[in-house]
C-alpha positions in Angstrom: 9.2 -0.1 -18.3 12.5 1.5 -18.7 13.4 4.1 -16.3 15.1 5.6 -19.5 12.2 5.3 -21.9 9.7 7.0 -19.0 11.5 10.1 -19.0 12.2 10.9 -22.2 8.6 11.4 -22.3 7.9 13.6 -19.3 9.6 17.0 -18.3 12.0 16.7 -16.2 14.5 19.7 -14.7 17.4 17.2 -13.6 18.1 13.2 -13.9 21.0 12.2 -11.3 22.2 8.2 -11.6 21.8 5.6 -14.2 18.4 5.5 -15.4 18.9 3.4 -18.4 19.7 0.5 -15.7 16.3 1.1 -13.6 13.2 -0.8 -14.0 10.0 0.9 -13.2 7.0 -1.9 -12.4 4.4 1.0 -10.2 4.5 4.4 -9.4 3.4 5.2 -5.8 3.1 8.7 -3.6 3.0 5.9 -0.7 6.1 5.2 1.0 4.5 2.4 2.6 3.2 1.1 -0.9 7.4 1.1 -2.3 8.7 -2.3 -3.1 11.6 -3.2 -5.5 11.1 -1.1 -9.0 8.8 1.2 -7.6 8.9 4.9 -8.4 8.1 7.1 -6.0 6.8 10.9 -5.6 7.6 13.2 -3.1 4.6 15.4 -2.9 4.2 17.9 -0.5 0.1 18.0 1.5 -1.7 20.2 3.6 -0.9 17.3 6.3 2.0 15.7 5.3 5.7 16.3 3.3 6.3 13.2 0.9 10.2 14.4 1.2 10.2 13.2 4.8 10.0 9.8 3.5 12.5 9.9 0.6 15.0 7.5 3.2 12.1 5.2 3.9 11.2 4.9 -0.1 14.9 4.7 -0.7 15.4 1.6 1.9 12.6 -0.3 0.4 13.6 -0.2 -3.1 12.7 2.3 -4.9 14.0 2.6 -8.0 14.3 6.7 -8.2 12.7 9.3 -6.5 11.0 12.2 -8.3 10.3 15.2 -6.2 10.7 18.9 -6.2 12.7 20.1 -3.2 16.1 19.4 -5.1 17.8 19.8 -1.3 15.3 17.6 0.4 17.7 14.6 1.0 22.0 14.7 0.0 22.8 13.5 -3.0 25.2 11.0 -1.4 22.1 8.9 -0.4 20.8 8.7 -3.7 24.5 7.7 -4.8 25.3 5.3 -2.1 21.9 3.4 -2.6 22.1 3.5 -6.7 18.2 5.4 -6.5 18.3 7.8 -9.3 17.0 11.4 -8.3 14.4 12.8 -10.6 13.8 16.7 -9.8 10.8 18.2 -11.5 8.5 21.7 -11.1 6.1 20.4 -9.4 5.5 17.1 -8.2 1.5 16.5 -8.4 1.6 17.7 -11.9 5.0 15.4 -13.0 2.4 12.3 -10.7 0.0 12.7 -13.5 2.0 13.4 -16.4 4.3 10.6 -15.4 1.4 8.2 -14.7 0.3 9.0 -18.0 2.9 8.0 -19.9 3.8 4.6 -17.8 0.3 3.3 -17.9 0.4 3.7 -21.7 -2.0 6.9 -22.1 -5.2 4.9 -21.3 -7.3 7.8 -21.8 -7.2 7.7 -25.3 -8.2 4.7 -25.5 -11.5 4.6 -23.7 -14.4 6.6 -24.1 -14.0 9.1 -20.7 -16.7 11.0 -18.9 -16.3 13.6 -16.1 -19.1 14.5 -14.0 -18.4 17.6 -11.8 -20.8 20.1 -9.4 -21.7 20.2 -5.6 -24.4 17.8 -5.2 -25.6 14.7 -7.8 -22.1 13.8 -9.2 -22.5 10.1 -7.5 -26.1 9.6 -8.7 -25.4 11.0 -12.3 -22.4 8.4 -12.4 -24.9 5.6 -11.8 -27.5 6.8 -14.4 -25.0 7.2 -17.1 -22.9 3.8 -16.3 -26.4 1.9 -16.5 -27.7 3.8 -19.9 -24.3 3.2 -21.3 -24.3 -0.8 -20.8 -27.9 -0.9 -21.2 -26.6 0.2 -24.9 -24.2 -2.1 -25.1 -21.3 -0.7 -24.2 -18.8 -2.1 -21.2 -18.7 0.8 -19.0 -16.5 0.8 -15.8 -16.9 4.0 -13.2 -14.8 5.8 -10.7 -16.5 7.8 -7.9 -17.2 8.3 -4.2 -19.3 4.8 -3.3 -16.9 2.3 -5.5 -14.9 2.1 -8.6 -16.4 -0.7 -11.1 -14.4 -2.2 -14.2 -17.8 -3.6 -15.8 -19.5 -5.0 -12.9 -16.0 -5.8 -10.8 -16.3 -3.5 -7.8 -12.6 -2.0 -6.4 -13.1 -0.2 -3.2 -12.2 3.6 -3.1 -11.3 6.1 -0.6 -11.5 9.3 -2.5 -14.3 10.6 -4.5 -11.3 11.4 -7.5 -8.4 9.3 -6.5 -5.0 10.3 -7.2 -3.7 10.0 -10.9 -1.5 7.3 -10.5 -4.3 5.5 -9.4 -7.1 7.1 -11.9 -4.6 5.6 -14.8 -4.2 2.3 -13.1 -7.8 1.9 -13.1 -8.5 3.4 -16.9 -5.7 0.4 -18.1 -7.4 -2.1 -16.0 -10.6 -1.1 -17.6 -9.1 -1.1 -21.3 -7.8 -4.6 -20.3 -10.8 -5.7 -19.0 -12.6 -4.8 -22.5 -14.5 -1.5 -21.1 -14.8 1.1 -23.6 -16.7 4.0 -21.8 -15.5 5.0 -18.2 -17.7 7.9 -16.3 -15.8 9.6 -13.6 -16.7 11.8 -10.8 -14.4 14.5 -10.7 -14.5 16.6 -7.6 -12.8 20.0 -6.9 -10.4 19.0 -5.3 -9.0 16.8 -7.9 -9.3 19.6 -10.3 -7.5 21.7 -8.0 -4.5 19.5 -7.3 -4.0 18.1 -11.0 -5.4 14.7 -10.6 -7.0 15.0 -13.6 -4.8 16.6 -15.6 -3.2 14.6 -18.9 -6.7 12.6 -19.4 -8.9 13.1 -22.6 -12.4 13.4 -21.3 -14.4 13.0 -24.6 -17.4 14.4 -23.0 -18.3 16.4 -19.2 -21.4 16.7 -17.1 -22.3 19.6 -15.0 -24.4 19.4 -12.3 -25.0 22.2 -10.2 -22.9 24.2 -7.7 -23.7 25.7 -4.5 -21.1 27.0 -1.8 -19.3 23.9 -0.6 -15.4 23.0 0.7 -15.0 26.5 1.7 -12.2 25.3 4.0 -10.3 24.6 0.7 -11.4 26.5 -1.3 -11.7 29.9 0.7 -14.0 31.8 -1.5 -17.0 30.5 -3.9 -15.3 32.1 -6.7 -11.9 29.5 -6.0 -14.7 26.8 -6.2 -16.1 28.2 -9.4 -12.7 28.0 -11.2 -11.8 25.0 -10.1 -15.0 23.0 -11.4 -14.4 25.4 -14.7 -11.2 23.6 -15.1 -12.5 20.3 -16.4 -14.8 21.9 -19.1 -11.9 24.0 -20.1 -10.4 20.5 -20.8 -12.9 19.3 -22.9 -11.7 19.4 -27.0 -13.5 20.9 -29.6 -14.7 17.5 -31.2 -15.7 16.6 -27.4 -19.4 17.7 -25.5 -20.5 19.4 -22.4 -23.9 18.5 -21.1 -24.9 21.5 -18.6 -27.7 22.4 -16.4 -29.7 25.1 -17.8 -31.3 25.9 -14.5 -27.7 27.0 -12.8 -26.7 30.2 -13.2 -22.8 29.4 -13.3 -23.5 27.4 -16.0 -22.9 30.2 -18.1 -19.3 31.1 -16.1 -18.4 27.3 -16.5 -18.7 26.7 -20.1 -17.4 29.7 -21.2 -14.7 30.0 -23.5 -15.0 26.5 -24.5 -14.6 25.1 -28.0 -16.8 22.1 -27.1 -20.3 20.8 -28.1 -22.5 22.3 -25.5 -25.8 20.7 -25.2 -28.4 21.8 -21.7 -30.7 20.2 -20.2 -33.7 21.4 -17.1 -36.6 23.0 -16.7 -35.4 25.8 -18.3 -37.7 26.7 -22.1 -34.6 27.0 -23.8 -33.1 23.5 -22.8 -32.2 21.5 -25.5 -33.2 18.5 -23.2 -36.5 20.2 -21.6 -37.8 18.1 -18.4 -41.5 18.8 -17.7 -44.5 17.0 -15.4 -42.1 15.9 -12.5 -43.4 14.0 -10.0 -42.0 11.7 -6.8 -43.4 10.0 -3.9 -41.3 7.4 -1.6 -41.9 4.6 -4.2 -39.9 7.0 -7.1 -39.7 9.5 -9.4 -41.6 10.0 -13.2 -41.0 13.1 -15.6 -41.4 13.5 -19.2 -38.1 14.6 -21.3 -38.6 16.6 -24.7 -35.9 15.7 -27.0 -36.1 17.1 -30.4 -39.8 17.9 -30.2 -40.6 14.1 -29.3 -41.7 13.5 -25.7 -40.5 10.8 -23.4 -41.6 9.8 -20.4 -39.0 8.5 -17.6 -39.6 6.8 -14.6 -37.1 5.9 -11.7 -37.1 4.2 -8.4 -34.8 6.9 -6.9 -36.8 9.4 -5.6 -36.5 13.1 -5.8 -36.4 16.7 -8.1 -32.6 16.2 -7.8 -33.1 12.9 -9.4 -35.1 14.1 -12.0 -32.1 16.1 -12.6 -29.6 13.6 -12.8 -31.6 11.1 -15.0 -32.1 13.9 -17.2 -28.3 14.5 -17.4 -27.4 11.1 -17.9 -30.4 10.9 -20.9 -28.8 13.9 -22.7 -25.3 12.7 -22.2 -26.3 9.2 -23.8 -28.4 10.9 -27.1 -25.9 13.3 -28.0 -23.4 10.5 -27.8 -25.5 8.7 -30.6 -27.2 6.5 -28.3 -30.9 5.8 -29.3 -33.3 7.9 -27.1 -35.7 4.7 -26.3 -32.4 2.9 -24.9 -31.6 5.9 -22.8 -35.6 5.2 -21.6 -34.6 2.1 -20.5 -31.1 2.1 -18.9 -33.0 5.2 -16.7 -35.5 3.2 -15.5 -33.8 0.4 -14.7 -30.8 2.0 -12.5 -30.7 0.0 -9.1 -30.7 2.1 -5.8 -27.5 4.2 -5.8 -26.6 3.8 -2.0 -26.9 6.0 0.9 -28.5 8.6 -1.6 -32.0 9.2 -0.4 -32.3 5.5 0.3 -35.5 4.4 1.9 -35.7 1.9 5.0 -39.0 1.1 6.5 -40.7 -1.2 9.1 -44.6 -0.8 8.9 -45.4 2.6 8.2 -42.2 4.3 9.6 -39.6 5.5 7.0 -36.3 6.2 7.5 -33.8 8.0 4.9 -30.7 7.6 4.7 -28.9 10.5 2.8 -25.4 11.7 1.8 -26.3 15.6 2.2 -23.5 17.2 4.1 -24.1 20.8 2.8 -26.5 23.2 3.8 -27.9 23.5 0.2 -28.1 19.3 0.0 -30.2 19.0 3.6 -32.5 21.5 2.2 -33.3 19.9 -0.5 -33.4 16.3 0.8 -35.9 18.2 3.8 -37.9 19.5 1.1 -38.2 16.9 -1.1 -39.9 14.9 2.2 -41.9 17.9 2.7 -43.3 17.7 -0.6 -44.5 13.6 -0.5 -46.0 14.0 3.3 -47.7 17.1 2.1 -48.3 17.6 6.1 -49.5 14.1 6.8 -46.8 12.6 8.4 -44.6 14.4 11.1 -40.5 14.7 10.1 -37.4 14.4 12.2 -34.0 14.8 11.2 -30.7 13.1 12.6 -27.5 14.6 11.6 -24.2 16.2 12.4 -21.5 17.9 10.7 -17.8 16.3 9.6 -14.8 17.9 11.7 -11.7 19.3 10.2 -14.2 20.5 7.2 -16.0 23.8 6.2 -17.3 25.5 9.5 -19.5 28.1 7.6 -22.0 25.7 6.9 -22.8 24.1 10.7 -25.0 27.0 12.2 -26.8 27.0 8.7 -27.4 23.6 8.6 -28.9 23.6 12.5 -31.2 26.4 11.0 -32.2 24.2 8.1 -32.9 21.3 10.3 -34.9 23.0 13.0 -37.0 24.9 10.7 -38.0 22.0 8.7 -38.3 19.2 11.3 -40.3 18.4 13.9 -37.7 17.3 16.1 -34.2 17.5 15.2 -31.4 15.2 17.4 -28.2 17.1 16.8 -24.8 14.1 16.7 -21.7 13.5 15.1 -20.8 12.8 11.6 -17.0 12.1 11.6 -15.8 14.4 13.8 -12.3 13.5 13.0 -10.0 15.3 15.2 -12.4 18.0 16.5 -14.0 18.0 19.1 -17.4 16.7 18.7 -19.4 19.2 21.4 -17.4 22.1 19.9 -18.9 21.1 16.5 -22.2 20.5 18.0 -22.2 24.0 19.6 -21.5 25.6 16.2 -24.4 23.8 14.6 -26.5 24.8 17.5 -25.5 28.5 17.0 -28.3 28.4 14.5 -30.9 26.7 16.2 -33.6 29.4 17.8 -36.0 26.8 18.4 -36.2 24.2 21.3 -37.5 21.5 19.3 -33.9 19.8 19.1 -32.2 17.2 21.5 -28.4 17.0 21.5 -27.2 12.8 21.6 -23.6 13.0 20.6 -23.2 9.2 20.3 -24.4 8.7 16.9 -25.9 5.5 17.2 -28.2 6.6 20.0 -29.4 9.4 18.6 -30.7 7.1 15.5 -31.7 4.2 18.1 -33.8 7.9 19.9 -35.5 9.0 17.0 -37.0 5.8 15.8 -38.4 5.0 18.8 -39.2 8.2 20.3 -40.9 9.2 16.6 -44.6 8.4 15.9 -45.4 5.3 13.9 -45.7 6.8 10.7 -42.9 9.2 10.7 -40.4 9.5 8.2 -36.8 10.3 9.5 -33.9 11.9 7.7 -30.6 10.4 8.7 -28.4 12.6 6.9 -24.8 13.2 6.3 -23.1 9.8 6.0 -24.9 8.3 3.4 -23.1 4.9 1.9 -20.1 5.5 4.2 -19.9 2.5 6.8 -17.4 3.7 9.5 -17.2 6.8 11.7 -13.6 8.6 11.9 -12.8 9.8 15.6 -9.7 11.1 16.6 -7.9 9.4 13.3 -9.9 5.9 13.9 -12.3 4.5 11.6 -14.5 2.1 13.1 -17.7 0.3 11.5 -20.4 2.2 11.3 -23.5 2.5 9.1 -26.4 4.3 9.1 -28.7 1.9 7.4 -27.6 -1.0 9.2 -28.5 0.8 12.7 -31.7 1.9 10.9 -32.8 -1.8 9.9 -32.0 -3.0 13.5 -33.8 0.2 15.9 -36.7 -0.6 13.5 -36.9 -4.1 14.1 -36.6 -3.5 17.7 -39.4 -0.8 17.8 -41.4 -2.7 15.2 -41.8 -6.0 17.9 
């Protein structure tokens, strides 16, 4: 595309250099990602100042530079190297609206989906993808574990990635013959205009519960930035809520949108009733329009009663027939590292992505309720560095209270120190019925073999991921996998 034809579609404040001479074949905020044509945006982080690498972009070919500290580098660069200077507002807002444009709108011409709340989003994503191609429909997915065009998966870093990306991946998808996408859509990305320039024909709340704090600050910061994507939603569009949350109310409030609940609640339009989970899955009934359906899932869980029942309303008020919904429900695979089940014998392990206070309570309970007593529980876990504080002394409270025996490690303590984040989890602890094993991997190697035989251990915290970050360095590491081989040893 034309440098020329790009911008007379965005807002720009100033254009310095030729830019009907400029190609533009990608658009990067990645210095290291700038070859010949790219177009690159300064964009200043929490960590990191894009402008710092202006020179750098400039020296590997970029084609122009958009960024919003007009003084960041002389003009005479941008002159002497023929890179034309774009100046804009803001540059995460000018990244989307730019990306956009040059990827030809995509978002208007797939069916979008944005799931948003605290816990469930990944789950949801997996329920709905599956219903949706169970009906027919191509359906590709961007979240936390992996993005899919159809069943192509494209590794991903970020649960929303940034909007240069997210429009890549929606024309790769239209290309690829998808005609739904279902997106995770985490604060975050709300917050910092990732999202902003798509048509979401439809949203999906969750639930919310205090979470991010670090960013955020205060809950009601969180609030508005989940309240942003609903707010996007168009009149002609539909926002399937929780009826059981009590910000659902804050959330979907002011917009012109089809609203349609769904939860225990009487007055849900899609009313779950009758749940019931053990470790083999999870059955509930559904009343839709006065007819009652019965669903049953391998994932096991309330929560996941939850999130099927999302998904359900989300495929029947998009005209998909109710029976078909049945089915693509019932036959979603495992989502990964989310209350998966490993077992040797009679000794079950769980491997679980909660990371919140809220989500280890519920994973705890959720055990609680299947062993009814019967079985004795332990938890492993540990809580990320460089993230929300609040929740560490809470969560050692949780953990103590509803174990047996809880061995207290690190998660990715990333460049914290992992004993200072150890002490703060221990702050809550009034119990003595933990052991402190910083190395990870021994502390899940400890608890399998040190745990009766018929125990059933919570390995929370990492979930899917497969690395740990320390000090800045990912290295290979995976819950499961460690799981499957301390069973096999204690199982011999």
């Amino acid at each position: 595309m034309k440098l020329s034809e790009l911008l007379n579609n965005v807002k720009a404040i100033q254009v310095i250099g030729n830019a009907e001479l400029k190609e533009i074949s990608n658009i990067t905020l990645d210095s290291r990602r700038v070859s010949k044509n790219s177009l690159f945006f300064a964009i200043a982080g929490e960590k990191q100042d894009g402008h710092k690498f202006i020179p750098d972009a400039i020296n590997q070919g970029a084609s122009a530079i958009v960024l919003q500290n007009a003084n960041a580098v002389p003009d005479q660069i941008f002159s002497h190297s023929g890179c034309v200077k774009v100046v804009v507002a803001e540059s995460r807002k000018s990244l989307a609206e730019f990306s956009n444009i040059f990827y030809g709108e995509p978002s208007k011409k797939i069916k979008l989906i944005g799931i948003t709340g605290t816990k469930g989003k990944t789950t949801t994503a997996f329920y709905v993808k599956n219903v949706f191609q169970q009906a027919g429909y191509k359906t590709g997915l961007i979240g936390t574990i992996a993005n899919f065009i159809g069943d192509m998966e494209v590794k991903t870093m970020l649960t929303t990635p940034q909007s240069n990306e997210i429009n890549s991946l929606l024309r790769q998808m239209i290309n690829e013959g998808c005609t739904h996408c279902v997106m995770e859509v985490s604060s975050h990305a709300l917050d910092l205009h990732r999202v902003d320039y798509l048509n979401f024909d439809a949203a999906i709340f969750t639930n919310i519960t205090s979470d991010h704090m670090d960013y955020h600050k205060t809950f009601d910061h969180y609030l508005s930035s989940k309240k942003i994507l609903f707010d996007m939603i168009p009149h002609d569009g539909k926002i399937i809520y929780n009826a059981d949350d009590s910000s659902s109310s804050a959330l979907v409030k002011n917009s012109p949108a089809q609203k349609h609940s769904y939860g225990m609640d009487k007055n849900a339009e899609c009313r779950m009733q009758n749940v019931e989970f053990s470790l083999e899955g999870t059955n509930f009934d559904l009343i839709w329009k006065g007819i009652d359906y019965h669903l049953t899932t391998s994932l096991v869980g309330h929560f996941n009663a939850f999130n099927a029942a999302s998904a359900f309303a989300t495929a029947v008020v998009s005209g998909i027939d109710p029976e078909v919904a049945v089915e693509g429900i019932n036959s979603t695979p495992q989502v990964p590292g989310r209350f998966e089940i490993v077992s040797r014998k009679n000794k079950k392990i769980i491997i679980d992505y909660s990371h919140t206070s809220d989500s280890l309570k519920q994973a705890l309970t959720a055990i609680h309720h299947i062993v009814k007593d019967e079985r004795c529980v332990y938890t492993v876990f540990g809580c990320g560095g460089d993230r929300d504080r609040t929740k560490r002394s809470i969560m050692g409270e949780i953990a103590a209270s509803m174990s047996k025996r809880v061995y207290v490690t690190s998660d990715n303590p990333r460049t914290e120190d992992p004993f200072f984040i150890i002490d703060e989890i221990l702050k809550g602890i009034k119990t003595n019925n933990y052991r402190v094993i910083e190395n990870r991997e021994e502390a899940i190697r400890s608890a399998i073999l040190e745990s009766e035989d018929d125990a059933v251990i919570l390995v929370a915290g990492k979930g899917h991921e497969n690395y740990q970050e320390i000090n800045g360095v990912r290295k290979h590491f995976s819950d499961k996998e460690l799981s499957q081989k301390y069973l096999a040893e204690w199982a011999k």
